[in-house]
Backbone bond lengths (Angstrom), bond angles and torsions (degrees), N, CA, C in turn:
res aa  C-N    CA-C-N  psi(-1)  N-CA   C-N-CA  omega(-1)  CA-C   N-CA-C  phi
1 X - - - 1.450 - - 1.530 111.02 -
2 X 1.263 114.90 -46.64 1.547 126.90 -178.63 1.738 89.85 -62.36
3 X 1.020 131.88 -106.29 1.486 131.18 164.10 1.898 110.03 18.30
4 X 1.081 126.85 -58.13 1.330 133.00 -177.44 1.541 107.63 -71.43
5 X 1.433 100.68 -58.32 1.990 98.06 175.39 1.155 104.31 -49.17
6 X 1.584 115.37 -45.72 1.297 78.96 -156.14 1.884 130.72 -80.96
7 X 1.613 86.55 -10.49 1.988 96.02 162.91 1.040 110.92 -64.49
8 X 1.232 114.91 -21.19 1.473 108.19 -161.52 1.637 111.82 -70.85
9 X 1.840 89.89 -48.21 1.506 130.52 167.85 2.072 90.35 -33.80
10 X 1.257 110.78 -90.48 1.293 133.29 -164.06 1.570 99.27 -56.11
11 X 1.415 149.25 -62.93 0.756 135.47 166.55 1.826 126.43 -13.10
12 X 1.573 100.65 -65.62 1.025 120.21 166.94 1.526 126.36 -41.44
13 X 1.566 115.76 -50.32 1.481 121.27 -168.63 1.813 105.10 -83.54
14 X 1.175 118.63 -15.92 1.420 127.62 165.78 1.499 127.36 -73.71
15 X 1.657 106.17 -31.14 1.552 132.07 172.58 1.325 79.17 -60.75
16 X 1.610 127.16 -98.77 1.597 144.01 177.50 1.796 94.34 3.26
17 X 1.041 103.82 -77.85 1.498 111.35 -157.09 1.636 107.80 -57.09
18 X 1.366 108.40 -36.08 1.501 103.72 175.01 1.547 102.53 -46.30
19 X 1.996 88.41 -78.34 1.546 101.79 -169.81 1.671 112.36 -34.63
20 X 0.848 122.98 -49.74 1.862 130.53 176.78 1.722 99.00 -47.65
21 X 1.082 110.10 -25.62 1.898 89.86 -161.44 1.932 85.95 -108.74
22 X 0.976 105.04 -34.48 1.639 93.83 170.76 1.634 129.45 -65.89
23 X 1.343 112.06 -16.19 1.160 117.42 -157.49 1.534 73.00 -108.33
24 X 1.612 157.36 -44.77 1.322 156.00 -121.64 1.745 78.06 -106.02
25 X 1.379 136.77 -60.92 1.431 159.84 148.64 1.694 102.41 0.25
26 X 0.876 117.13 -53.99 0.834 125.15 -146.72 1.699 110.28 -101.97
27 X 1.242 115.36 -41.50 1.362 125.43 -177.71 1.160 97.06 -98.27
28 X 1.673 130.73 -14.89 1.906 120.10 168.22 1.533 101.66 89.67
29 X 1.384 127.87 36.44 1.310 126.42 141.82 1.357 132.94 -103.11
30 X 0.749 129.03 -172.72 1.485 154.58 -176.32 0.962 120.29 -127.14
31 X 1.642 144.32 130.51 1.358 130.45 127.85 1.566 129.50 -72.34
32 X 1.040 113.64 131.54 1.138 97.66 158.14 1.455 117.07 -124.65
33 X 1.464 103.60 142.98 1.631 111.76 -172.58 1.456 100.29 -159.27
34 X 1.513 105.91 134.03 1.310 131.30 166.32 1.508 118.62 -61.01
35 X 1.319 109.52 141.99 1.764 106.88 -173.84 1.187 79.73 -120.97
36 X 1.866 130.61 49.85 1.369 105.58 172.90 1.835 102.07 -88.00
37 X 1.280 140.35 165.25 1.388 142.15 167.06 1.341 113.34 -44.69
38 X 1.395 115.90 -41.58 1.557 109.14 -174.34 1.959 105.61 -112.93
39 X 1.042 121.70 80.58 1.318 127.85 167.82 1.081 113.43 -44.81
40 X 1.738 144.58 110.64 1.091 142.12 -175.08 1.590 90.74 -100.83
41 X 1.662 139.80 -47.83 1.169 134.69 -164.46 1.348 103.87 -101.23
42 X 1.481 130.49 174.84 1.050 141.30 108.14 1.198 136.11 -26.80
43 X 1.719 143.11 134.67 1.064 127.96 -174.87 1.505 120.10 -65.64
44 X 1.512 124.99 179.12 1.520 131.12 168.29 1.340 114.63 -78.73
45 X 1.167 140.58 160.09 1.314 128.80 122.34 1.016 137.83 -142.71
46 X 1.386 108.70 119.59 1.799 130.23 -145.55 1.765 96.29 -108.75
47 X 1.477 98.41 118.27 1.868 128.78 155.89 1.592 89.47 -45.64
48 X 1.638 105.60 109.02 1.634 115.93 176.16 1.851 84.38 -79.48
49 X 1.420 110.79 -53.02 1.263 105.60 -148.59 1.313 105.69 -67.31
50 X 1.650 112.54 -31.09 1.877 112.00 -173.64 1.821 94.35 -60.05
51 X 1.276 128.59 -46.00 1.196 112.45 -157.01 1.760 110.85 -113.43
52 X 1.447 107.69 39.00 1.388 123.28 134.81 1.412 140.08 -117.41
53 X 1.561 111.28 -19.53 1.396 136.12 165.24 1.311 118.66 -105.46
54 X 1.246 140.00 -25.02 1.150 122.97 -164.96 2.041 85.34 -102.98
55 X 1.758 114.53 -57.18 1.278 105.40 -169.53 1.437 113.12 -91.02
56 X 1.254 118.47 15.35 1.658 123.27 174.56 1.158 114.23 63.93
57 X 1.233 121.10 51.12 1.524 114.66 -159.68 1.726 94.19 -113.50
58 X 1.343 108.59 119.11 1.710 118.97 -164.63 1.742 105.97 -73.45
59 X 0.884 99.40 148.83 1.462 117.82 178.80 1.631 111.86 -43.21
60 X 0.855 91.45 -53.31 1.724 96.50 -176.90 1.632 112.36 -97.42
61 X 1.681 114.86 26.39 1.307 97.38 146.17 1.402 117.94 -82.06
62 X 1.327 116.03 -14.13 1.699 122.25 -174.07 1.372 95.26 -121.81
63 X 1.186 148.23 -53.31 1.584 133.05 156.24 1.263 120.81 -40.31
64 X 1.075 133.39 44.41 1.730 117.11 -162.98 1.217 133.65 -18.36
65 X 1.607 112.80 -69.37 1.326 117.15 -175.67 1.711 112.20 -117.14
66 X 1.550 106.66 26.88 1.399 119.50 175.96 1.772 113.95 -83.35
67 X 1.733 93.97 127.82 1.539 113.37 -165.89 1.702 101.07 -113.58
68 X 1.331 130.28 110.63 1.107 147.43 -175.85 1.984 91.49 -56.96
69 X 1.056 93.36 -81.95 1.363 81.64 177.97 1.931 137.82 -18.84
70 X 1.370 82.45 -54.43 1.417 102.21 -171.18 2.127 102.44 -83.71
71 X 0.949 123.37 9.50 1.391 125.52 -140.36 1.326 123.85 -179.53
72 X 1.406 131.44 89.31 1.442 127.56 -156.96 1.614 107.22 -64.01
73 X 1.215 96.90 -74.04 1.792 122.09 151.50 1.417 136.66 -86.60
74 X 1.621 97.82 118.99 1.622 106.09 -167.41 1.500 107.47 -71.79
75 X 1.508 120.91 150.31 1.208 129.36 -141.82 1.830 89.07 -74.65
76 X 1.456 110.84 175.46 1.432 128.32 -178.31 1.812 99.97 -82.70
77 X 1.111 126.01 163.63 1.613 125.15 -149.11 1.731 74.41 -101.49
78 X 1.202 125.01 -25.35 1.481 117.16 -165.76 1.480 104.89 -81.08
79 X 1.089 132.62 -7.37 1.547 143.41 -173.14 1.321 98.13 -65.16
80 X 0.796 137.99 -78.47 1.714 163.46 148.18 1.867 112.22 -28.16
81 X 1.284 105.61 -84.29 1.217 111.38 -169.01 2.030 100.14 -92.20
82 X 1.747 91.73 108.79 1.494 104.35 177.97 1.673 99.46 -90.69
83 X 1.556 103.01 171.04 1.431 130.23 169.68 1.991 106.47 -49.11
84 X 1.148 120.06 -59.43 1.112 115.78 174.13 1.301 118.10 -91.17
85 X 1.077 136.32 161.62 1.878 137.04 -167.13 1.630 86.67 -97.02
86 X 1.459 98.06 135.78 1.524 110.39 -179.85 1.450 115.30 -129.74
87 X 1.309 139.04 82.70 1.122 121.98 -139.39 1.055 146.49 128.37
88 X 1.876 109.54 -145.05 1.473 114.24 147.92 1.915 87.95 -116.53
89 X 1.276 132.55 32.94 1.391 110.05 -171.64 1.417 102.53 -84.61
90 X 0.920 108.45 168.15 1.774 97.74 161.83 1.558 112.24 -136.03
91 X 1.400 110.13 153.76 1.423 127.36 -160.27 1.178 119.02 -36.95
92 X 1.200 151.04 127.78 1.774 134.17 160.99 1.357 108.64 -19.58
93 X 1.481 126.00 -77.79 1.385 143.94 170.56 1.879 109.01 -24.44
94 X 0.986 82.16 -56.53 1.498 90.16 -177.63 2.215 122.23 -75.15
95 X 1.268 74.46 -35.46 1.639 70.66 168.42 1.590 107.56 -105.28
96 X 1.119 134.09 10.49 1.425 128.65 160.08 1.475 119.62 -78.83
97 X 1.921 95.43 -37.77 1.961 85.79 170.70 1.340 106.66 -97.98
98 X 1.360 145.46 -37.22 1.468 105.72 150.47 1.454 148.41 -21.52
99 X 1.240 113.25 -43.55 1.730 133.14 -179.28 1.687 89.54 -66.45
100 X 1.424 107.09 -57.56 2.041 98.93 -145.67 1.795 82.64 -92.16
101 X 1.351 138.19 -61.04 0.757 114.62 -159.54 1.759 128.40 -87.45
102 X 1.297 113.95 -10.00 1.540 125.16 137.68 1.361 118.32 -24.86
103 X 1.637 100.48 -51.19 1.756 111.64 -163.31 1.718 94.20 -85.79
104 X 0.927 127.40 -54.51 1.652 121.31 -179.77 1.515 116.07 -57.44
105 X 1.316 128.69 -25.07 1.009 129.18 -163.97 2.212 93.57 -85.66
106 X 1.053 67.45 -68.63 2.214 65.98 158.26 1.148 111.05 -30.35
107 X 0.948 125.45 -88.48 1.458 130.26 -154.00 1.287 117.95 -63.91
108 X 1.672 112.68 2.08 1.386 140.21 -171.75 1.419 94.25 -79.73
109 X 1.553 102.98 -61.01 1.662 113.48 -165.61 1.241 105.80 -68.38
110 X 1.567 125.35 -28.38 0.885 109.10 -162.69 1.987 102.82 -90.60
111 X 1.066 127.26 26.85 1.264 137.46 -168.52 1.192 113.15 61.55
112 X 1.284 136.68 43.77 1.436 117.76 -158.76 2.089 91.57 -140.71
113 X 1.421 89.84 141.00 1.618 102.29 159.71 1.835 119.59 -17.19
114 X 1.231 118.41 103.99 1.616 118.26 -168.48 1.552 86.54 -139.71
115 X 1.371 107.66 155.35 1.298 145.68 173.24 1.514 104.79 -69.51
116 X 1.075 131.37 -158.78 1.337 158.73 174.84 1.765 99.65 -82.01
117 X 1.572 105.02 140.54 1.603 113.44 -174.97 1.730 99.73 -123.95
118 X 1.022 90.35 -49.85 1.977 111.03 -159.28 1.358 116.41 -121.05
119 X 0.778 147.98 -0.44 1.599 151.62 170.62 1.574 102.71 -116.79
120 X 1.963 103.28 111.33 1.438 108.17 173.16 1.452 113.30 -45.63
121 X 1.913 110.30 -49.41 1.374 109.33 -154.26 1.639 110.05 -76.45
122 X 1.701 118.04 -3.12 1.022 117.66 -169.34 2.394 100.69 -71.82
123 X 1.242 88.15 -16.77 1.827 89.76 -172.40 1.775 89.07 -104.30
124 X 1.253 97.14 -43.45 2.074 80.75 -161.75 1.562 80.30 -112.69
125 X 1.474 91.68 144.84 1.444 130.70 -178.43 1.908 99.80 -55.89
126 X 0.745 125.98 160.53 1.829 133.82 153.57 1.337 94.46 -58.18
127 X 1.319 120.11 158.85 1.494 141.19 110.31 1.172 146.79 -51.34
128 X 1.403 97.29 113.14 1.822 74.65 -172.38 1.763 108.82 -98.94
129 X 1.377 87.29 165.15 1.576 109.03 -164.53 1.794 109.42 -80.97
């Protein structure tokens, strides 16, 4: 019986995950969420399509060294950048708010339409209690 829940269990959370990446697919977001052990936030979720079509923002400012050609799908940011700094890599966490909020803070100075700079909850949702 235990054996059956728990496919049943797992079955289920894989259905979820499809439906989640088709429905995310589809409307041109992203999640982003840390698989670090201690989650302090909520994940992001960033309009792929608003901020490749609408703000022109090229593939390889957030793909770095990802080649369409060579590469259908550019690798996951966690491939590269692990939970602990190994290296010269730097953290997921750490190079995600560099990347987005580096880039908003620009476009700040430069007077122009920017995202969120300084307020965690303005990117990750609250928690609820």
């Amino acid at each position: 019986m235990k054996r059956w829940t728990f496919l049943l269990v797992a079955a289920a959370f894989v259905a979820g995950m499809v439906l989640t990446a088709a429905i995310a697919g589809e409307e041109g977001t992203v999640l982003i969420q840390n698989e670090y052990s201690k989650r302090l936030k909520n994940p992001v979720t960033l309009s792929h399509k608003k901020h490749a079509e609408e703000y022109q923002v090229s593939c390889t400012e957030c793909h770095h060294t990802w080649k369409k050609e060579e590469r259908k799908e550019p690798q996951k940011c966690v491939e590269c950048h692990k939970e602990q700094q190994e290296g010269k890599a730097i953290s997921t966490k750490l190079a995600y708010h560099k990347l987005c909020m580096n880039c908003h803070k620009e476009l700040q100075k430069q007077s122009k339409s920017a995202g969120p700079t300084t307020k965690c909850n303005d990117c990750h949702p609250s928690k609820a209690k």
